[in-house]
N, C-alpha and C positions, 0 to 999 in steps of 0.2 A: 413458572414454566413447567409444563410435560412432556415427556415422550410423545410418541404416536399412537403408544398404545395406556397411554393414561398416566405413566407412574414420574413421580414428580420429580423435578431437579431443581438442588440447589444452587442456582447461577448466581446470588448475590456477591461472592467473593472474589468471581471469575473474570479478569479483564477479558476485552474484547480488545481483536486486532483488527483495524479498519488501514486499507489501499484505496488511496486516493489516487488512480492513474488519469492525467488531464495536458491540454495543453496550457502552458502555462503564461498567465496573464499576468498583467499586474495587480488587478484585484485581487486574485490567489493567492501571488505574492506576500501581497499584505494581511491579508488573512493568516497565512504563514507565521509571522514574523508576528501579527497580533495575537497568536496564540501560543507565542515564546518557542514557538517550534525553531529547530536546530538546521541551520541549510547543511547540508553535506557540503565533502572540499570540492569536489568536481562539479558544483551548481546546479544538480540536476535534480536532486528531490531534498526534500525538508524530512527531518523526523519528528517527533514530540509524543509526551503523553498528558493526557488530559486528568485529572483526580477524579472532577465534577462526575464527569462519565464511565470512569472506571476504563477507558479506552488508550490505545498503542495507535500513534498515527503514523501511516509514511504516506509522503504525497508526494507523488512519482512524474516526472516529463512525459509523455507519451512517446514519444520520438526513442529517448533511450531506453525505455521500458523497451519497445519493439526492437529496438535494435540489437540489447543485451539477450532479448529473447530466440534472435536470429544467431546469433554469436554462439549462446550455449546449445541451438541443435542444431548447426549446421551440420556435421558429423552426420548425423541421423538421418539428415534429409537427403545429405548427401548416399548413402546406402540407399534409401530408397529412392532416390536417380526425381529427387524434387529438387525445383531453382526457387 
């Protein structure tokens, strides 16, 4: 891997964090649960990490993703006079 302007990086040791936001199906589901990923208490996303890929997975409901996203800037929106 390089920069933009040429000079190298060494990514090899560096996990990657990958957001899976979707709605959620049962093939997901199972894909979930086949890949020993962890369901949160409240059912609404899975966590896990992967070795193979050096990767941090979360795999997110759409529904609450949007909603906690509503939740955390209603304030904001509210100031700016947004429904």
């Amino acid at each position: 891997m390089k920069t933009a302007p040429g000079r190298p990086i060494n990514g090899k040791d560096v996990p990657a964090f990958c957001y899976i936001i979707a709605d959620f199906t049962q093939e997901l589901e199972t894909a979930c649960r086949t890949c020993s990923f962890i369901q949160a208490d409240d059912g609404l996303s899975y966590f896990g990490y992967l070795p193979y890929w050096q990767a941090y997975f979360t795999v997110m409901n759409y529904d609450s993703f949007l909603e906690g996203a509503r939740q955390r800037n209603r304030v904001f929106f509210d100031k700016l006079h947004l429904n």
